[in-house]
C-alpha positions as CSV (number, residue, x, y, z in Angstrom):
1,X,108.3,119.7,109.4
2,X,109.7,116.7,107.2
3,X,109.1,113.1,108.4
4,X,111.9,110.6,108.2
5,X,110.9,107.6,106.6
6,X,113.3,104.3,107.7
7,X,115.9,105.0,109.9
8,X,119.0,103.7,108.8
9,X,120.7,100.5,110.0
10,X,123.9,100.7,112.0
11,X,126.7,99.3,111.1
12,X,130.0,99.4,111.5
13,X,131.2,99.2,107.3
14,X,129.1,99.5,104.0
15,X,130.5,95.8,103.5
16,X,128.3,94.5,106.1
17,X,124.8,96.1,104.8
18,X,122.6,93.2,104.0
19,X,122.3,93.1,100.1
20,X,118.8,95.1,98.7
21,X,119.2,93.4,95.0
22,X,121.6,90.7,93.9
23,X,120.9,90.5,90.1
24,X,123.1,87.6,88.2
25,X,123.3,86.5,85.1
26,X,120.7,88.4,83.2
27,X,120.7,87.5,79.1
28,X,118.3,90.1,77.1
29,X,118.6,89.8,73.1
30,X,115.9,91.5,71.1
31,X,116.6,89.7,67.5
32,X,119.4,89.5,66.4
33,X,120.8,92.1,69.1
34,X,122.3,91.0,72.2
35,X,121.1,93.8,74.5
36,X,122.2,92.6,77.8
37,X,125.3,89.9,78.2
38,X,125.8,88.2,82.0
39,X,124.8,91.3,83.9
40,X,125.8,90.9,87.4
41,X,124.8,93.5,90.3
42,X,124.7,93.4,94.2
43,X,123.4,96.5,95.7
44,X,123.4,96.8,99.8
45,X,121.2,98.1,101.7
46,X,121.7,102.5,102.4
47,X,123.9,102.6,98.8
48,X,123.9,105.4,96.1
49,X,124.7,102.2,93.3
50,X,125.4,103.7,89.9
51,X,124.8,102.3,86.6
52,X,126.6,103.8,83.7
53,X,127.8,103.6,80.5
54,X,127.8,105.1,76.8
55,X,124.2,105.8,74.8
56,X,123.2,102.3,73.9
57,X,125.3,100.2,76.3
58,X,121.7,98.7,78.0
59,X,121.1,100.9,81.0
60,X,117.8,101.3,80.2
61,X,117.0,97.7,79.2
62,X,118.6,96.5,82.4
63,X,115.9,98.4,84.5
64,X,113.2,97.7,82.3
65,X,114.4,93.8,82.7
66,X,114.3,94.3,86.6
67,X,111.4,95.9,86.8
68,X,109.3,93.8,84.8
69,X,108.3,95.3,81.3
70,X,111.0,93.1,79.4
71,X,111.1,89.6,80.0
72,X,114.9,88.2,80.8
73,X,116.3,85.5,78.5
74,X,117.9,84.6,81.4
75,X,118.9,85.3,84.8
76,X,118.4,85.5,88.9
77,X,116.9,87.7,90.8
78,X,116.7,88.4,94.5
79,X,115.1,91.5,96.7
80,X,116.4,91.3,100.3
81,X,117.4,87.8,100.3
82,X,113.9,87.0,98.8
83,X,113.6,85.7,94.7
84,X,111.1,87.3,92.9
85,X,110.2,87.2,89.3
86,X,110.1,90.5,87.0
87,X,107.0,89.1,85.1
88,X,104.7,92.2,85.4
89,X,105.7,95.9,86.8
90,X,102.8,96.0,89.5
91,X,103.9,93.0,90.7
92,X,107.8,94.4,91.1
93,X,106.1,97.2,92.4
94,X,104.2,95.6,94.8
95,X,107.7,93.3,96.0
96,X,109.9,96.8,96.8
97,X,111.3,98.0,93.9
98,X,110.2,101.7,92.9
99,X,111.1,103.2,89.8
100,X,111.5,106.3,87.3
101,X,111.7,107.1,83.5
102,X,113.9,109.3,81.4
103,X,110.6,110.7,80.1
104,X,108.2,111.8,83.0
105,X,105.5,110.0,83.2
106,X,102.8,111.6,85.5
107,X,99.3,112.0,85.4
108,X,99.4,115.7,84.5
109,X,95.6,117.1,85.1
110,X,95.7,115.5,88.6
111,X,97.4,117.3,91.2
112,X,100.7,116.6,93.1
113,X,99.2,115.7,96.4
114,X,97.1,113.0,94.2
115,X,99.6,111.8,92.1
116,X,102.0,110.7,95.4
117,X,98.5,109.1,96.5
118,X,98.2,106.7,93.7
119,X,101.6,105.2,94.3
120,X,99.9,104.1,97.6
121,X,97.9,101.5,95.4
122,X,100.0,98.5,95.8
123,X,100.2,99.3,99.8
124,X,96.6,99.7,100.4
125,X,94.1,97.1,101.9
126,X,90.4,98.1,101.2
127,X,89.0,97.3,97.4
128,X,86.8,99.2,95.4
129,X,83.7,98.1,97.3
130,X,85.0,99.9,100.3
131,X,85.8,103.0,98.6
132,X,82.5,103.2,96.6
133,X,80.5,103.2,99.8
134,X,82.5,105.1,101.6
135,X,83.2,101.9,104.6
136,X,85.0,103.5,108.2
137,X,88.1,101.4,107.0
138,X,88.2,102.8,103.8
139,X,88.0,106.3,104.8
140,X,90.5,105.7,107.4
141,X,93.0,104.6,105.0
142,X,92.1,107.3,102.8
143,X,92.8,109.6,105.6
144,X,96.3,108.1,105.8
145,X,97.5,108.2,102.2
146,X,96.7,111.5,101.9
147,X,98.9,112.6,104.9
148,X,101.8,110.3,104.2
149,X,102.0,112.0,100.3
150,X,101.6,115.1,102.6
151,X,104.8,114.3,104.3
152,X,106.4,113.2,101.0
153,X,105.5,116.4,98.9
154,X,107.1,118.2,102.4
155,X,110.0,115.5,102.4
156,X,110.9,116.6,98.3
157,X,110.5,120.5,99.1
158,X,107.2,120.9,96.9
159,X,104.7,120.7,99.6
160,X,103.7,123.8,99.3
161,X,102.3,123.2,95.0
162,X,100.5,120.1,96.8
163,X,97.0,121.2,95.1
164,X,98.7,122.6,91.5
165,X,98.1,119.9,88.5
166,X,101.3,118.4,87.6
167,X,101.8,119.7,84.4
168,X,101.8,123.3,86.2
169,X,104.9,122.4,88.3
170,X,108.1,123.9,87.0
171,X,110.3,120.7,85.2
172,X,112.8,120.4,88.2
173,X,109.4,120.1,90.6
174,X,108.2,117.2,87.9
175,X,111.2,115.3,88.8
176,X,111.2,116.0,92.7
177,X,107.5,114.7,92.6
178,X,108.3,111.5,90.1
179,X,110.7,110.4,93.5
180,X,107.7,111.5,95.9
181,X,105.4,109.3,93.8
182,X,108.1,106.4,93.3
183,X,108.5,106.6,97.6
184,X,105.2,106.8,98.2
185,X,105.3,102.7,97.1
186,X,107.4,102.1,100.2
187,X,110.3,100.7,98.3
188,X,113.2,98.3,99.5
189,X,115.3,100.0,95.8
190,X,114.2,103.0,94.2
191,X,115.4,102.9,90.9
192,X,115.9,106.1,89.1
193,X,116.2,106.4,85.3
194,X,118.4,109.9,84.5
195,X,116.6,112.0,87.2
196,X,118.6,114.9,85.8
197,X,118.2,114.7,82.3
198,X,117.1,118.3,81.0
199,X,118.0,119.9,84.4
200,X,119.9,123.0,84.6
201,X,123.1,123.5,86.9
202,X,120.7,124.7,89.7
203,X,118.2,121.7,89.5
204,X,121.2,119.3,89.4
205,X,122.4,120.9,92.7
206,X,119.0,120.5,94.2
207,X,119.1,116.6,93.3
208,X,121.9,115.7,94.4
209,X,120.8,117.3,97.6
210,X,117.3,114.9,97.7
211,X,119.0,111.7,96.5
212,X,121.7,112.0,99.6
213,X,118.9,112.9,101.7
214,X,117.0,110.2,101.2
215,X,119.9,107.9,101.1
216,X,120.8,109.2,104.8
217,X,116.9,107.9,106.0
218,X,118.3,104.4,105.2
219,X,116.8,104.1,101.6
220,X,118.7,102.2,98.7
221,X,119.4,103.7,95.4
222,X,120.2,102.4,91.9
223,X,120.8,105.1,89.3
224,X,121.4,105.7,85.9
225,X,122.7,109.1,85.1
226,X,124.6,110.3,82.2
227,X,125.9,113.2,83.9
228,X,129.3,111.2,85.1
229,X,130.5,114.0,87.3
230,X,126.8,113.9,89.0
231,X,126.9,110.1,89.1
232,X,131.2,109.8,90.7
233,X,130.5,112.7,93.4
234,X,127.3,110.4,94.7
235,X,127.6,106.6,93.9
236,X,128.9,104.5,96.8
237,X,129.6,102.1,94.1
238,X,129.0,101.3,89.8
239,X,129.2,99.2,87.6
240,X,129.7,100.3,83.8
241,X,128.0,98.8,80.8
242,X,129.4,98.6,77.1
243,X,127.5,97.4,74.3
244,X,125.3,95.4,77.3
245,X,128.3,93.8,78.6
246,X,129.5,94.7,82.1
247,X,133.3,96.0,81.6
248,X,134.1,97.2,85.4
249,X,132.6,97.7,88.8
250,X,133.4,99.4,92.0
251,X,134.3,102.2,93.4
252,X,134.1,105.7,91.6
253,X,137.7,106.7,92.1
254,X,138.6,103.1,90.8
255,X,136.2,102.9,88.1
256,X,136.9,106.7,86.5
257,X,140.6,105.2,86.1
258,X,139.6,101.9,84.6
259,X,141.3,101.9,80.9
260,X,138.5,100.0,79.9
261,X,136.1,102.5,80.9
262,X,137.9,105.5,79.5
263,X,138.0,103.8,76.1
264,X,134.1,102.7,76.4
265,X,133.6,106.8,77.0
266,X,136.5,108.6,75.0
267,X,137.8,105.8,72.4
268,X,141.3,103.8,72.9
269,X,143.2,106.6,71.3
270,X,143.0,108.9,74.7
């Protein structure tokens, strides 16, 4: 049986969700390229928050800013209400903020019920002195990682390939157990690099199915996704990139009609 993680808050409007991430005024140049220009974001708290925009408009180097493997030129950043500093990944890690690559990145001769245990790392207690000699505490905890990546294999739908090495799992099952993994950190955002890149229609389907499931346990989202019909039929909110500048936020419905946005994506001539 699948095990809710955080119950959601109630609330009586999305507008009065305490904000996850307020991100402002984040500078990134790399040489003589300005990759990121006054990028602005507040994401609340139970929100699907998109993050689109055309191939090389700075998705990518905005989560890799926020999540510590670039260094900002600029900016401010805040986690529920808290600042924090994206100096190292382990450390964002460690302060709530979860995320996933375009490229999977697991450890592929390990299996899936051990690669949702070492995303545990930055939540356990007992150092390697403990688990060389095998302390009562130590094995305790170990008892409890392993049943909590239990209950997020079952919460994914791959439970069942718990003991199959990584790189036997079928692509679509590589990407259900990157989120498992990426959850199993206990995040305040999880952060999700194109989760359905190489996906077929099918895999897509059963996505969008997780990511609103684990939205409905109270869990906060921000996703980049070039699939835009993916991205407007589950994002409480976007904002669009161009050329690393932010060119419109909001709501889908608003955004998709934004003449800005439709030139970013089709040119000014449509």
């Amino acid at each position: 049986m699948t095990t809710p993680m955080t119950a959601p808050a109630k609330t009586t409007a999305a507008t009065e969700m305490p904000l996850v991430l307020k991100i402002a005024g984040v500078n990134k140049r790399f040489g003589g390229l300005q990759a990121l220009s006054d990028v602005s974001v507040n994401i609340r708290q139970g929100q699907i928050y998109g993050l689109i925009g055309p191939n090389g408009a700075g998705k990518t180097t905005f989560f890799n800013v926020i999540t510590g493997l670039y260094q900002p030129d600029s900016g401010s950043f805040e986690l529920a209400g808290i600042p924090y500093s994206p100096s190292a990944p382990h450390e964002v890690a460690k302060a709530g903020i979860a995320r996933t690559f375009q490229n999977i990145r697991l450890f592929n001769e390990m299996t899936a019920l051990e690669n949702v245990m070492v995303g545990r790392h930055v939540r356990t207690h007992q150092g390697v002195f403990g688990a060389v000699f095998h302390h009562k505490a130590a094995r305790i905890e170990e008892a409890g990682i392993r049943a909590r990546a239990m209950e997020l294999l079952d919460f994914v739908g791959i439970a069942r390939f718990a003991q199959r090495t990584a790189r036997h799992l079928s692509y679509g099952d590589q990407r259900r157990l990157e989120i498992a993994r990426a959850l199993a950190t206990e995040p305040k955002l999880l952060a999700l690099d194109e989760p359905a890149a190489g996906m077929n229609a099918t895999e897509k389907l059963g996505l969008r199915e997780l990511l609103v499931k684990i939205k409905t346990e109270g869990k906060t989202i921000l996703l980049i996704e070039h699939d835009v019909k993916l991205v407007m039929g589950l994002c409480d909110r976007m904002t669009v990139l161009d050329y690393g500048k932010p060119i419109a936020e909001g709501i889908p419905a608003d955004v998709q009609k934004n003449p800005a946005v439709i030139e970013a994506y089709l040119g000014g001539s449509h």
